[in-house]
N, CA, C and O of each residue as an XYZ file, in Angstrom:
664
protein
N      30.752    -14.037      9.283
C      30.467    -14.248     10.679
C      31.434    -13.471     11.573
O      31.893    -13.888     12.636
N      31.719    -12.111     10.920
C      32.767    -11.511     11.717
C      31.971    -10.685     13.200
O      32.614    -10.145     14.101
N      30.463    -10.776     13.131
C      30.337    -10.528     14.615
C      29.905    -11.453     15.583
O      29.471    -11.071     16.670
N      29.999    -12.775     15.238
C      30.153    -13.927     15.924
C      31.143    -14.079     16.861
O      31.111    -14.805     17.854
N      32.165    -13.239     16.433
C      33.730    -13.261     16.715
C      34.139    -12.509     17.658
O      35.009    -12.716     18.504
N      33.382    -11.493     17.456
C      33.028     -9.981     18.305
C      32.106    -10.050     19.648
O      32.099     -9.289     20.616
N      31.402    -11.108     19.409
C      29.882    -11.039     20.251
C      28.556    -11.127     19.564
O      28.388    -11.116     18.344
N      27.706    -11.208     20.414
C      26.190    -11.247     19.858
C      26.250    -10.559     18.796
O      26.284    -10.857     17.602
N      26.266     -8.982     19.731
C      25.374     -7.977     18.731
C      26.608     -6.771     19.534
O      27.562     -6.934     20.295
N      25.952     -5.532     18.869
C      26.962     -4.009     19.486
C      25.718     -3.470     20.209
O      24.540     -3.794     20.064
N      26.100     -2.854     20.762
C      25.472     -1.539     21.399
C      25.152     -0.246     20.403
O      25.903      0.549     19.836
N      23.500     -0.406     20.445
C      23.368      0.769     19.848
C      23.415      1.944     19.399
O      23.061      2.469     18.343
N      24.142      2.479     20.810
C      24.315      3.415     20.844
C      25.584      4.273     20.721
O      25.754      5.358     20.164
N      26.969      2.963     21.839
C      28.300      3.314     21.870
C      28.929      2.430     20.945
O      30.118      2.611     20.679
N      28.008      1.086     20.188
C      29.038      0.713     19.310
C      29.648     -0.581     20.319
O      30.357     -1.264     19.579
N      29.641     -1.126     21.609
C      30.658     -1.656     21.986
C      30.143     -3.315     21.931
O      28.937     -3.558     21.969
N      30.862     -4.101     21.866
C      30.246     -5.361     21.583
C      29.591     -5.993     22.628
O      30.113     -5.841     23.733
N      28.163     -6.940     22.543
C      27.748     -7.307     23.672
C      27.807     -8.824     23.601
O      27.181     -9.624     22.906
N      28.683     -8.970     24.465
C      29.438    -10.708     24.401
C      27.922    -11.989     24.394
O      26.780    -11.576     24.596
N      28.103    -12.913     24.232
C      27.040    -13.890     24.540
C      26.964    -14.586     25.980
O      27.837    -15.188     26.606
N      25.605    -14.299     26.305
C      25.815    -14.986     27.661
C      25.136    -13.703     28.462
O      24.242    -13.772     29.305
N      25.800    -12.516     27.971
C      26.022    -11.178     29.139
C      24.918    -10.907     29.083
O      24.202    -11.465     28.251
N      24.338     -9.809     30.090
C      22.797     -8.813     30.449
C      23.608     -8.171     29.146
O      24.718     -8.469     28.704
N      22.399     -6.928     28.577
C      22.082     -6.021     28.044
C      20.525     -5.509     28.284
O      19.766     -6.122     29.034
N      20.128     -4.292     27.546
C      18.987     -3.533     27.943
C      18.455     -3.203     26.876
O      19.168     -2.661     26.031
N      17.309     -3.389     26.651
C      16.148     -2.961     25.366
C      15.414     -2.165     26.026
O      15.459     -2.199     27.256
N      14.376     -1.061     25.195
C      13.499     -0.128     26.020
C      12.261     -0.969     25.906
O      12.120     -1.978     25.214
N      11.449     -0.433     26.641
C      10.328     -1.049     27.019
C       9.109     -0.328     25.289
O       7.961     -0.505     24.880
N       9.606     -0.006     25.118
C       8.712      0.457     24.106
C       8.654     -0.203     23.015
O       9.786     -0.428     22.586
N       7.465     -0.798     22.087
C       7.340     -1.972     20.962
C       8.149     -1.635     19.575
O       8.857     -2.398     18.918
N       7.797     -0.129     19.307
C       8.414     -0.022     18.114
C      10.186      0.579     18.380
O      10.593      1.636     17.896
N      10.982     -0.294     19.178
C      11.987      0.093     19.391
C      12.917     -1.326     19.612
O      14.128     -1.472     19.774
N      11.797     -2.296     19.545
C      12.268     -3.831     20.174
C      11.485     -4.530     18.642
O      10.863     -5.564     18.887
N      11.454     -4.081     17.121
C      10.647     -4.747     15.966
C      11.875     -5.221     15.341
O      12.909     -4.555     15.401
N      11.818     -6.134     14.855
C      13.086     -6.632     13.907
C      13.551     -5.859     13.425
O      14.758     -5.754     13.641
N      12.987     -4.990     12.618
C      14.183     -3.767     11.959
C      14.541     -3.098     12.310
O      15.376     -2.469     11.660
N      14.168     -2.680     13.708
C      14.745     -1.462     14.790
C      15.531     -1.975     15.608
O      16.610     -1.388     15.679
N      15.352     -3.253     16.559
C      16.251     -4.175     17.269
C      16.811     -3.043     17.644
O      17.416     -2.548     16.693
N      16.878     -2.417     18.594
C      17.827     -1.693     19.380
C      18.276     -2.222     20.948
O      17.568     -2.146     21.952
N      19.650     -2.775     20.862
C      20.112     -3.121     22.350
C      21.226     -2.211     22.564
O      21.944     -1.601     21.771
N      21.183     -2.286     24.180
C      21.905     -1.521     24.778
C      22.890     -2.023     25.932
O      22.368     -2.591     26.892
N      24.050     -1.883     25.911
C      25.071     -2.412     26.864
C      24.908     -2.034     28.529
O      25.523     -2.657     29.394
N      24.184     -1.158     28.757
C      24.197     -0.045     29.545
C      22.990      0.896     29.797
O      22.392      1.472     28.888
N      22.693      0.995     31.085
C      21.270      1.816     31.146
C      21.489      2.874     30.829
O      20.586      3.383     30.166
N      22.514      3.604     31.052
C      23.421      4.883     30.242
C      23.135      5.041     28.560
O      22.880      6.135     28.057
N      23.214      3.849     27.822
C      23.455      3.787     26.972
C      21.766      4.179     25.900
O      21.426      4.727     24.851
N      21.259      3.539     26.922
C      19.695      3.122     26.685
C      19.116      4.789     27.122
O      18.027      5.241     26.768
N      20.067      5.473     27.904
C      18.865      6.866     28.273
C      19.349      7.873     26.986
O      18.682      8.857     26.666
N      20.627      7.475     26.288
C      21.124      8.280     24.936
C      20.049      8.284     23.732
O      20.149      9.020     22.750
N      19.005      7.357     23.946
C      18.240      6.917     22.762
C      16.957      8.008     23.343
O      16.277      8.602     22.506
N      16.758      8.162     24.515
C      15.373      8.878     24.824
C      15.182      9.920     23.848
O      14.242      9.982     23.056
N      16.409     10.965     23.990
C      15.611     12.183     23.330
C      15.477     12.156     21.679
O      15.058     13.145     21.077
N      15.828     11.064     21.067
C      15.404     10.987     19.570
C      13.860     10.596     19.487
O      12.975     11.115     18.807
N      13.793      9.410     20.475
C      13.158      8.432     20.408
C      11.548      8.939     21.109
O      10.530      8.273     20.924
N      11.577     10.072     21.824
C      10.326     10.865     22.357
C       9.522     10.583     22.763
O       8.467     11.216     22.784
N       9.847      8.961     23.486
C       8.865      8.338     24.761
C       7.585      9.226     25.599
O       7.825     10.206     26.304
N       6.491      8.782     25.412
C       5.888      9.067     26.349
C       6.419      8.777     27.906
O       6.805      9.454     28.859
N       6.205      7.341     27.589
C       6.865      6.713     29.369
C       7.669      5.194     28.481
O       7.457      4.429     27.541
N       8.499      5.424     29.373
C       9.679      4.202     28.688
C      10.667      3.939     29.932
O      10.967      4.892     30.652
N      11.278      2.381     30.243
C      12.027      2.292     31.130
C      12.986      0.981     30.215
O      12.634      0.576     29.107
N      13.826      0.635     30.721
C      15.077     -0.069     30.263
C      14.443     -1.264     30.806
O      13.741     -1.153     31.811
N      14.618     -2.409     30.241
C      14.046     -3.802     30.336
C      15.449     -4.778     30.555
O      15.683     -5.387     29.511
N      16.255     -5.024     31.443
C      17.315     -6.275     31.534
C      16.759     -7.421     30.929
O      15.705     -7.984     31.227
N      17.744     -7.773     29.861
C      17.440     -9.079     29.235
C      18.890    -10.306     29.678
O      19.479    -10.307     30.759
N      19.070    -10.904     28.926
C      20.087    -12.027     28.555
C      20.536    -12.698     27.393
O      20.015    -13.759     27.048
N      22.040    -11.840     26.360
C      21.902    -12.590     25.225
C      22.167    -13.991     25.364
O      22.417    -14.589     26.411
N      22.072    -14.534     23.998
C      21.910    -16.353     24.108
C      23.286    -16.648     24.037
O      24.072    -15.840     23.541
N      23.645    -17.737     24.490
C      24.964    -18.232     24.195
C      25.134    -18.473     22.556
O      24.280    -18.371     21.675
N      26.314    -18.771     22.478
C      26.864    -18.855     21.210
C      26.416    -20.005     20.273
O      26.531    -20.106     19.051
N      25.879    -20.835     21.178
C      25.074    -22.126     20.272
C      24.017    -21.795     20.316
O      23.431    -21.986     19.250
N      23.396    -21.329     21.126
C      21.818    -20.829     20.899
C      21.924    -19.793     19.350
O      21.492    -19.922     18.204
N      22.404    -19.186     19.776
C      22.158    -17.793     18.544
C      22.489    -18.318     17.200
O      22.051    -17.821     16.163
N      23.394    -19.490     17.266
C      23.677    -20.037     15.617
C      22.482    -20.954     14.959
O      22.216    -21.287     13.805
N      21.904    -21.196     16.214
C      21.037    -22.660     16.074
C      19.640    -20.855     15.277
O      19.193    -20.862     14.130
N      19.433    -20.031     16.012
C      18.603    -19.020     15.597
C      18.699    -18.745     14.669
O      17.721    -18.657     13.927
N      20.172    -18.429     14.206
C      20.719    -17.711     12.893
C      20.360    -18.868     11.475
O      20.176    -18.454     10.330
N      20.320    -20.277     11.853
C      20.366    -20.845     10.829
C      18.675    -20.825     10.590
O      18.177    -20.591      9.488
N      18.178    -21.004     11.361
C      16.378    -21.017     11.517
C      16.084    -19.807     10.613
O      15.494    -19.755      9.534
N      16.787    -18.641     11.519
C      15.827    -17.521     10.358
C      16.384    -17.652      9.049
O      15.673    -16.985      8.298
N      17.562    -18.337      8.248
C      17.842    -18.112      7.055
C      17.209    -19.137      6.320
O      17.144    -19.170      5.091
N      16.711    -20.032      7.157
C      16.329    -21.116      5.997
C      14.333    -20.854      6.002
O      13.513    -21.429      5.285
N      14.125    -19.974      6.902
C      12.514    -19.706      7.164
C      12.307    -17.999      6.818
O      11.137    -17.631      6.924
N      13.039    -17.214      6.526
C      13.450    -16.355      5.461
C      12.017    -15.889      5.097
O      11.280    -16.832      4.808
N      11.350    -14.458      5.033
C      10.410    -14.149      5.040
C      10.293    -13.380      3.013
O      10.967    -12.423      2.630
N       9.592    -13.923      2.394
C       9.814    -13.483      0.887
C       9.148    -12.044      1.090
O       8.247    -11.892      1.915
N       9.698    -10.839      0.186
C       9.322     -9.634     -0.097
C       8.803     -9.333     -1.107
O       9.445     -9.484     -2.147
N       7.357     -8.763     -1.156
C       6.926     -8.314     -2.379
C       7.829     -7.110     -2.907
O       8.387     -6.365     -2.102
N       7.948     -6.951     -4.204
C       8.336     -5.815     -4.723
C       7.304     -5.175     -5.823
O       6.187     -5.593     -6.132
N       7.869     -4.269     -6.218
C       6.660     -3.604     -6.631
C       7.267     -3.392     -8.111
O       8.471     -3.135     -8.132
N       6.523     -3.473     -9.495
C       7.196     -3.085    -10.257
C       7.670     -1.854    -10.678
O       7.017     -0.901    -10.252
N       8.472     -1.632    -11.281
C       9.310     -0.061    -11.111
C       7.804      0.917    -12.225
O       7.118      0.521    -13.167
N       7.863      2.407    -11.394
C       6.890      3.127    -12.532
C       7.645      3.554    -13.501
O       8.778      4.023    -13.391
N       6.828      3.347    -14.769
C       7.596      3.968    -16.133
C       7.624      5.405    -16.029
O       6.502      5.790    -15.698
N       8.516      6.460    -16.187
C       8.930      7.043    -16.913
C       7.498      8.126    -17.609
O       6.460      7.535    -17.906
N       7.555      9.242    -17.756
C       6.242      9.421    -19.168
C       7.171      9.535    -20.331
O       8.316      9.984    -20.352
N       6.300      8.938    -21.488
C       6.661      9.459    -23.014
C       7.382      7.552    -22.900
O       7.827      7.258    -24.010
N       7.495      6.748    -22.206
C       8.692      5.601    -21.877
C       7.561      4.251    -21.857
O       6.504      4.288    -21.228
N       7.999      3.138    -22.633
C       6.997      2.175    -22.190
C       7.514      1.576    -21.381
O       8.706      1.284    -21.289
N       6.382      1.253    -20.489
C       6.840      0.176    -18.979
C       7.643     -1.285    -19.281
O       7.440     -2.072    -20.205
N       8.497     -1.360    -18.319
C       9.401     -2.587    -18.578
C       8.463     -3.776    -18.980
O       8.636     -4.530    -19.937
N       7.328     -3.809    -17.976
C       6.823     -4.934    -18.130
C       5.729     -5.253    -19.162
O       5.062     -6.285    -19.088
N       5.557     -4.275    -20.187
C       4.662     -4.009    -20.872
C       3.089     -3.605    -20.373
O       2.122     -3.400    -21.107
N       3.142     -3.556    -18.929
C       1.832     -3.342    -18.458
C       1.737     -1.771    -17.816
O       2.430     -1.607    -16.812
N       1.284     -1.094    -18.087
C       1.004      0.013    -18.070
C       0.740      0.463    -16.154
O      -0.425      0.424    -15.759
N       1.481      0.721    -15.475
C       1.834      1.126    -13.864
C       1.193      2.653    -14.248
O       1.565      3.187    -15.293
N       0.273      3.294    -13.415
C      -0.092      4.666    -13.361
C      -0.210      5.205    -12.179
O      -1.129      4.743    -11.503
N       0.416      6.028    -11.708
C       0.242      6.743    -10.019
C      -1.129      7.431    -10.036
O      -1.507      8.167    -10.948
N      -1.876      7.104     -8.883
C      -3.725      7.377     -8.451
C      -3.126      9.159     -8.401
O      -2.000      9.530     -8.070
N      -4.167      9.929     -8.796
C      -4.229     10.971     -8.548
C      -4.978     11.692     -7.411
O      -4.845     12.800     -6.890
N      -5.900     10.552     -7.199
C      -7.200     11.505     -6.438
C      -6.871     10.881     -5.022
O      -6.672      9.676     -4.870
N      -6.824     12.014     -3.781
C      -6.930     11.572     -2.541
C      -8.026     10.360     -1.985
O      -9.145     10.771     -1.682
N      -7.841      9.362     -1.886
C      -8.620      8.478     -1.809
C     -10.079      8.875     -0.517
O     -11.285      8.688     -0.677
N      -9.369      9.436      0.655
C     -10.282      9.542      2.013
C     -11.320     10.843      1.618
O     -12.543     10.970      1.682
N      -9.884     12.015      1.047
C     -11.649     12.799      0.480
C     -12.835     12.313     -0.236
O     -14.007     12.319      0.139
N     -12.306     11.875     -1.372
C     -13.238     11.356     -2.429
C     -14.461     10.640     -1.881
O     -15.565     10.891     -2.362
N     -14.310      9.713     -0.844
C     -14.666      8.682      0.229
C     -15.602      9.651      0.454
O     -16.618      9.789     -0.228
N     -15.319     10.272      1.314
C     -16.132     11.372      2.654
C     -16.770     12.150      1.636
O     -17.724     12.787      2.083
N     -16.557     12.306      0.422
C     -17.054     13.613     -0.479
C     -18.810     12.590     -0.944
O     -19.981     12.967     -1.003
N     -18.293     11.550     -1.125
C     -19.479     10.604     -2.014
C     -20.050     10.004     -0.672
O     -21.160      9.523     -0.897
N     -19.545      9.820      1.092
C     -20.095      9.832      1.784
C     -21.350     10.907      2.229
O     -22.462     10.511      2.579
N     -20.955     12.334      2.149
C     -21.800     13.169      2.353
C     -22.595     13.167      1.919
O     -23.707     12.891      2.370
N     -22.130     13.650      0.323
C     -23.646     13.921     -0.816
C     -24.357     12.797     -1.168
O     -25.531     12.995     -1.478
N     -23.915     11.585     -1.202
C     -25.175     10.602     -1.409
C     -25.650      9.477     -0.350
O     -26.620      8.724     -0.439
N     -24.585      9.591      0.787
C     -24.661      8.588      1.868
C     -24.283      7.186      1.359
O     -24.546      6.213      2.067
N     -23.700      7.039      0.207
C     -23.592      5.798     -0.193
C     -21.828      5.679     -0.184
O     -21.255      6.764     -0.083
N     -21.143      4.711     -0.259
C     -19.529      3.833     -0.049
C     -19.086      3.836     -1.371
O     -19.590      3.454     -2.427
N     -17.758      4.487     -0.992
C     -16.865      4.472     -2.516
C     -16.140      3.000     -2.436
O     -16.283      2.182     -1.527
N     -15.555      2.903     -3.280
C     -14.791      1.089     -3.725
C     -13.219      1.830     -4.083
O     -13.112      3.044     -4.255
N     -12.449      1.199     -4.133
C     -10.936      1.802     -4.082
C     -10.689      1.531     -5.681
O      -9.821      2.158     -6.288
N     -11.446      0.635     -6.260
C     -11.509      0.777     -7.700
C     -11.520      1.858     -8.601
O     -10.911      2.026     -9.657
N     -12.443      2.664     -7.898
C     -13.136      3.816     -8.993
C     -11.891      5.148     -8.443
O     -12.230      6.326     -8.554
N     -10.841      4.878     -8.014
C      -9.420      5.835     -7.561
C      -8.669      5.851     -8.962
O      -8.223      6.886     -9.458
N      -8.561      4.381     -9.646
C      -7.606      4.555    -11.230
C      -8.728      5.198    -12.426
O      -8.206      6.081    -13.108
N      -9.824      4.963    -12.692
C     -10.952      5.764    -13.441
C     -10.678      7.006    -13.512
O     -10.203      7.511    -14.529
N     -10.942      7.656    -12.442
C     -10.984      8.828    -11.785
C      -9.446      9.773    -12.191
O      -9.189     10.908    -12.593
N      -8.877      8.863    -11.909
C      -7.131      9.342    -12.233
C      -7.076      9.578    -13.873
O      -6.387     10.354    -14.535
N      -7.803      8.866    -14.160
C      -7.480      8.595    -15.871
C      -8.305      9.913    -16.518
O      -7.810     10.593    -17.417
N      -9.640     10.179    -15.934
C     -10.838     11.253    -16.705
C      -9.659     12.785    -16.010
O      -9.612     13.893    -16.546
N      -9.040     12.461    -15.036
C      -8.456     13.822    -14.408
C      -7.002     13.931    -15.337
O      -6.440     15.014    -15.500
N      -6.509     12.702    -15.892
C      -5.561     12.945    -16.850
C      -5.626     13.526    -17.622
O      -4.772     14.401    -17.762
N      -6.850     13.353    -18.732
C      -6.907     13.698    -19.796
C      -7.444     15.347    -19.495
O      -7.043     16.340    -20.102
N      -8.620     15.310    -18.211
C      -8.741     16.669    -18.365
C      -7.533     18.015    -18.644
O      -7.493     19.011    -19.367
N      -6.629     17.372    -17.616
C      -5.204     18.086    -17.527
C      -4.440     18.562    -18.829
O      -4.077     19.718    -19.050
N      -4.248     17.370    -19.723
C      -3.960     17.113    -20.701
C      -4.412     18.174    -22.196
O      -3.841     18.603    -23.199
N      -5.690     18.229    -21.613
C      -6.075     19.166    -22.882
C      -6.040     20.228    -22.414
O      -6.062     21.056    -23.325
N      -5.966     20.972    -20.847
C      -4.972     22.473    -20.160
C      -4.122     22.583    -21.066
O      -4.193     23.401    -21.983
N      -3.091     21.637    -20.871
C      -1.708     21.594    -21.282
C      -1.697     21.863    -22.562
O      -0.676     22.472    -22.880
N      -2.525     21.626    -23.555
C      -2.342     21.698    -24.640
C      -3.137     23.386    -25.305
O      -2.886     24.186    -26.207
N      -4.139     23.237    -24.244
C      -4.623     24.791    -24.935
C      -3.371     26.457    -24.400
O      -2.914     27.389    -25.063
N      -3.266     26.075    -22.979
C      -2.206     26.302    -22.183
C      -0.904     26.922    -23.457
O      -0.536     28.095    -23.522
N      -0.471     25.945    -24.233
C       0.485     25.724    -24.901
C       0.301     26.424    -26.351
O       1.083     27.152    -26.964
N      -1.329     25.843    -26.787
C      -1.282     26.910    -27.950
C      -1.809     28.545    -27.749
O      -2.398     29.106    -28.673
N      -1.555     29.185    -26.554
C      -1.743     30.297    -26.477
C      -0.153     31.093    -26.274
O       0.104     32.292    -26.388
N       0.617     30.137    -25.993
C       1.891     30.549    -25.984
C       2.455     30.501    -24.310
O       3.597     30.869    -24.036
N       1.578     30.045    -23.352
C       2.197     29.858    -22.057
C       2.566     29.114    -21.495
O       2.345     27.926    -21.730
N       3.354     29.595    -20.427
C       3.914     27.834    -19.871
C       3.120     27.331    -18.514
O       3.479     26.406    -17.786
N       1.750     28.310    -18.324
C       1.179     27.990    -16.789
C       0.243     27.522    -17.603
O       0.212     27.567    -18.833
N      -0.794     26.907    -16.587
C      -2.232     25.865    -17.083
C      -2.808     26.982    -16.249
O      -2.193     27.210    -15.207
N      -4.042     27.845    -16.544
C      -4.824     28.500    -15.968
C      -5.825     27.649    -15.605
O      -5.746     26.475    -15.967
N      -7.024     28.133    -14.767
C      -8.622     27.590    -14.893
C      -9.200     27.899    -15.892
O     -10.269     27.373    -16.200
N      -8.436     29.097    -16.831
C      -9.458     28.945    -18.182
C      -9.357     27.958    -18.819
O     -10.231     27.345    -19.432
N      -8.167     27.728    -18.697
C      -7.850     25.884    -19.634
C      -8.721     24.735    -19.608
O      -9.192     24.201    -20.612
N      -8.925     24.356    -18.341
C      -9.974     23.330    -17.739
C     -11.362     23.647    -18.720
O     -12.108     24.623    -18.637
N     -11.444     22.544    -19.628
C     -12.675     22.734    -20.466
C     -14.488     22.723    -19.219
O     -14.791     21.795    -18.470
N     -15.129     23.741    -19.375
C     -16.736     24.125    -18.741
C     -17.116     22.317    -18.921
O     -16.753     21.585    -19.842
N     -17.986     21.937    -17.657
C     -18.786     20.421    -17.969
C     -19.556     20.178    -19.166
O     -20.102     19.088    -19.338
């Protein structure tokens, strides 16, 4: 709780502490005021240092009021005990490596929106986000046997001759 000690919060920009109780300044813009961005500012000065990263269309400095020192603890204990859980994702294996979890993780190969628009055009009918790992898998193996003819000719590039005719 060493910035309890300090103040609210710092200044984004200069670093300087912003006591409880005191004004400070947020920009008027949403993705600049989101929990993980939280950007405050001591100073309208401080707040015009952020413009030119930040590449506002139109943006103005918003005067707020941090909370007193019992307010913000009474906050601090709320969000830790209401604590938002994070999915994680399991880690991808490795090739030639079996997956930690014994379940086989494979990165999609095929651009999903072309594929979409491609089976939109020619048949007028809706792709399913399913048929993205299929697709990945028939484009694996095609690759796969490049690589290998590729290899018994003695080269290290995959030509289009490789790609076996339909």
């Amino acid at each position: 709780m060493a910035e309890a000690v300090a103040g609210w919060r710092r200044c984004s920009a200069c670093k300087k502490p912003i006591g409880f109780g005191e004004s400070y300044w947020t920009c008027s813009v949403s993705t600049c005021n989101r929990a993980r961005t939280a950007l405050f500012f001591c100073s309208v000065s401080c707040w015009e240092v952020h413009l030119p990263v930040a590449r506002h269309r139109e943006a103005w400095a918003e005067e707020q009021r941090a909370p007193g020192r019992a307010e913000a603890a009474r906050k601090a204990a709320g969000e830790t005990a209401h604590k938002r859980r994070r999915l994680v994702r399991e880690p991808r294996s490795s090739p030639g490596r079996a997956p930690a979890s014994g379940r086989e993780t494979r990165e999609v190969l095929i651009i999903a929106s072309r594929l979409k628009n491609y089976i939109r055009e020619t048949s007028g009918l809706s792709a399913s986000d399913r048929v993205l790992e299929p697709l990945s898998e028939i484009v694996r193996a095609v690759c796969d046997r490049a690589a290998r003819r590729a290899a018994e000719d003695g080269r290290k590039t995959v030509l289009d001759r490789d790609i076996p005719e339909r």
